[in-house]
LUMGUBA-535400 format. One record per residue (C-alpha): z, y, x. Coordinates in Angstrom, 1 decimal, always signed. Last residue first. Example, Ala and Ser with C-alpha at 12.3 -4.5 7.8 and 13.67 -1.06 7.14 Angstrom:
<atoms>
       c3       c2       c1
     +7.1     -1.1    +13.7
     +7.8     -4.5    +12.3
</atoms>
This chain:
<atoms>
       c3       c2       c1
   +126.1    +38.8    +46.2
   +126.6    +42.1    +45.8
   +125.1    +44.6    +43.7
   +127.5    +46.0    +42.0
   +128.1    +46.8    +38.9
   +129.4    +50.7    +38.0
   +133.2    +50.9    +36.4
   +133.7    +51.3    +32.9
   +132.9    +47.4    +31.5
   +132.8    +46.6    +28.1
   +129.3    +45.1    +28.1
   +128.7    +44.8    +32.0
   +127.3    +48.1    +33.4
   +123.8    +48.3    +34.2
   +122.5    +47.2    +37.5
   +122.3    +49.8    +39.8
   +118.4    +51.0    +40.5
   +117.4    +49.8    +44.2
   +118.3    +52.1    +46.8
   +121.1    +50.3    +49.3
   +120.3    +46.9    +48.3
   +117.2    +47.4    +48.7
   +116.9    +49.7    +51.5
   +119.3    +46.9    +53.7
   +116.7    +43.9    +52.7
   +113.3    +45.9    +54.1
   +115.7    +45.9    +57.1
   +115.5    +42.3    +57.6
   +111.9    +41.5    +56.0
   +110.5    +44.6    +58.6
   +107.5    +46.4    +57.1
   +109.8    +48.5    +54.6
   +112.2    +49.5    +57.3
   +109.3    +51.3    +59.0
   +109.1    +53.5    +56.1
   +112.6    +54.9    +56.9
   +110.7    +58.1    +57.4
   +109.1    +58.2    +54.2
   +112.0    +57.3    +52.2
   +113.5    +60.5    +54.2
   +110.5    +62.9    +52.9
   +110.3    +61.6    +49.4
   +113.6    +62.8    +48.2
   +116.7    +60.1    +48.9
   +119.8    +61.5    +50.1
   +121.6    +59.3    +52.1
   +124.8    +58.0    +51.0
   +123.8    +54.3    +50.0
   +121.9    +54.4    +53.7
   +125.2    +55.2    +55.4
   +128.3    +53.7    +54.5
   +127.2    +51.3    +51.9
   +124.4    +49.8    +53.6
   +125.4    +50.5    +56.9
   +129.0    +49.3    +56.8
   +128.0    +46.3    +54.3
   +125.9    +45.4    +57.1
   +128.5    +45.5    +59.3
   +130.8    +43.1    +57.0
   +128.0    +40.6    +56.6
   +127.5    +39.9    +60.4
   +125.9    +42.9    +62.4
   +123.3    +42.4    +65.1
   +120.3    +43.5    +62.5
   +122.1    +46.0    +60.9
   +123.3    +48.0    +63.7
   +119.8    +47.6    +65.4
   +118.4    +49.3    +62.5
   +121.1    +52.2    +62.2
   +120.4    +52.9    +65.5
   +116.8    +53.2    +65.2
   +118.1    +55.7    +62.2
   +119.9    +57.7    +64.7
   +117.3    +58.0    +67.4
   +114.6    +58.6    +64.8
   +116.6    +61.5    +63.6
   +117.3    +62.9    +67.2
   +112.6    +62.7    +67.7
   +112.2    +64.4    +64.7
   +114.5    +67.3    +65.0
   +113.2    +68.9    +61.8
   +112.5    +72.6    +62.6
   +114.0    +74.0    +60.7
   +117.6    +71.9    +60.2
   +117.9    +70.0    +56.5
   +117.7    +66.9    +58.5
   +119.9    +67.2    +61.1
   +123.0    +67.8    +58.5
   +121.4    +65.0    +56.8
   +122.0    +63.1    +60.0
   +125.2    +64.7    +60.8
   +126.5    +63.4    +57.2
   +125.5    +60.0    +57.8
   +127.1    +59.5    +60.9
   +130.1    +60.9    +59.2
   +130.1    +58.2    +56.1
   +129.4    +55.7    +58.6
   +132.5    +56.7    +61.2
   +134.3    +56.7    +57.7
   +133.2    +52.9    +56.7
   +134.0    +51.4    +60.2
   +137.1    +53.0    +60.4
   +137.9    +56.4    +62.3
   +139.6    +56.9    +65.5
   +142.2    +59.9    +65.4
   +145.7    +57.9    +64.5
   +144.4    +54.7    +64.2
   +144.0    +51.9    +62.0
   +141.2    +49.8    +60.9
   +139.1    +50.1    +64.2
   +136.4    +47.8    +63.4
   +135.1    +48.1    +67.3
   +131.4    +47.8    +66.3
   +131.1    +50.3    +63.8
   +134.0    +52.4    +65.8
   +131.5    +51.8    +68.4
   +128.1    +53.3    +66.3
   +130.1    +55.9    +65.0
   +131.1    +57.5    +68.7
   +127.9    +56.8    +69.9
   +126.2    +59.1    +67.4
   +128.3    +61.8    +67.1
   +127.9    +62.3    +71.1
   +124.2    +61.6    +70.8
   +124.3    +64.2    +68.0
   +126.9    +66.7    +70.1
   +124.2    +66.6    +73.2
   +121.5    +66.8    +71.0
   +122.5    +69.8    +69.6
   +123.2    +71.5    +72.6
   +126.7    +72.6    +73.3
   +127.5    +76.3    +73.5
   +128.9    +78.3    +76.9
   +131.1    +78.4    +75.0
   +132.3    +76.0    +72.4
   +133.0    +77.9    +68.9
   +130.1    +76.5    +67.2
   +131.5    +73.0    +67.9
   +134.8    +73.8    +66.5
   +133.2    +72.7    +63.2
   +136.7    +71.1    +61.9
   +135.4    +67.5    +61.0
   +132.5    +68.1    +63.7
   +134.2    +69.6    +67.1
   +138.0    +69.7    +66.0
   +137.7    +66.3    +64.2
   +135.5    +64.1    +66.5
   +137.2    +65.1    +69.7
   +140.0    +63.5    +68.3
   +138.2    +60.5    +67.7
   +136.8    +60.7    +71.1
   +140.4    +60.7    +72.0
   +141.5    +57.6    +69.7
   +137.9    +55.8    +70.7
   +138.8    +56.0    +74.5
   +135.7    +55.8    +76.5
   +135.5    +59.6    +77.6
   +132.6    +61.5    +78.4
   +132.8    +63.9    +75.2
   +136.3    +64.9    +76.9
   +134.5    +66.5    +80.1
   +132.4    +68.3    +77.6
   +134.9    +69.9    +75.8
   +136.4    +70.6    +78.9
   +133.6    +72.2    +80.8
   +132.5    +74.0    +77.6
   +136.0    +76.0    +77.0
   +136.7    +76.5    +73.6
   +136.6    +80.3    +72.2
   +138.2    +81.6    +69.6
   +140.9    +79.5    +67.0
   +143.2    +76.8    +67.7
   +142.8    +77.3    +71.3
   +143.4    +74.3    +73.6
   +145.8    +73.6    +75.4
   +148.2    +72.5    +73.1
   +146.3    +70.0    +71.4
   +144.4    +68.9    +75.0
   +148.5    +68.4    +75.7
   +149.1    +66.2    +72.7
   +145.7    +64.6    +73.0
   +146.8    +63.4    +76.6
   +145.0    +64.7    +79.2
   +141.8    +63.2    +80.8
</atoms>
């Protein structure tokens, strides 16, 4: 794979990216180039100019996997990976992205927020604070996606992340400007 000074050369700033190598660089391992990837494709919506097009799942499970390691890897700083906390706040925003899409990609969202699950359950304090605060904190909350986290409610460990994630804030302390939190 080139470097991401030559792939910054090489490849248009605006027009037409080439599918073959956009997809040859979703395959790679290193977070600093899939970070890269990352920014022209999502941050930068170069995904709609990638001919011949990618799928939708094909970017998502890309999306996906790239978030879940920089979860994991606790990249803090990098020139293209992202943190913990910004590979949650993008996760987040391609799911919500999913979800307002007609039809509702069902089957994509429940990958993603199976994900979220097992990211919670293997994670120490830290990652949880990642999901809960990173993702589910961010997510909108009508009816329809409290109804499809409903399996969270049935499971003590996850039931745990959508409380502290959706409960009402406490009230500021007397004097206090900034929001309580909810940690303990």
């Amino acid at each position: 794979m080139p470097s991401i000074e030559i792939l910054s050369e090489i490849l248009p700033s605006a027009g037409p990216l080439p599918g073959p190598e956009v997809r040859a660089g979703l395959q790679e391992s290193c977070l600093e180039q899939r970070g890269w990837w990352i920014r022209l494709l999502v941050e930068r919506a170069g995904w709609q100019r990638v001919t011949p097009p990618l799928t939708r799942e094909e970017l998502s499970r890309f999306v996906l996997a790239y978030a879940t390691d920089c979860i994991r890897a606790r990249v803090m700083e990098g020139e293209w990976a992202h943190s913990p906390f910004f590979a949650a706040y993008l996760v987040c925003d391609w799911f919500v992205h999913l979800w307002e899409e007609q039809p509702r990609p069902v089957a994509l969202l429940a990958q993603f927020r199976d994900r979220f699950a097992a990211l919670y359950r293997e994670g120490d304090r830290y990652q949880r604070d990642v999901i809960v605060c990173g993702i589910l904190e961010h997510l909108p909350r009508p009816r329809s996606i409290r109804q499809f986290f409903r399996n969270w409610h049935e499971d003590a460990v996850l039931r745990e992340a959508l409380i502290e994630a959706w409960a009402p804030s406490p009230p500021n302390p007397p004097g206090s400007s900034h929001p309580g939190r909810r940690r303990g």
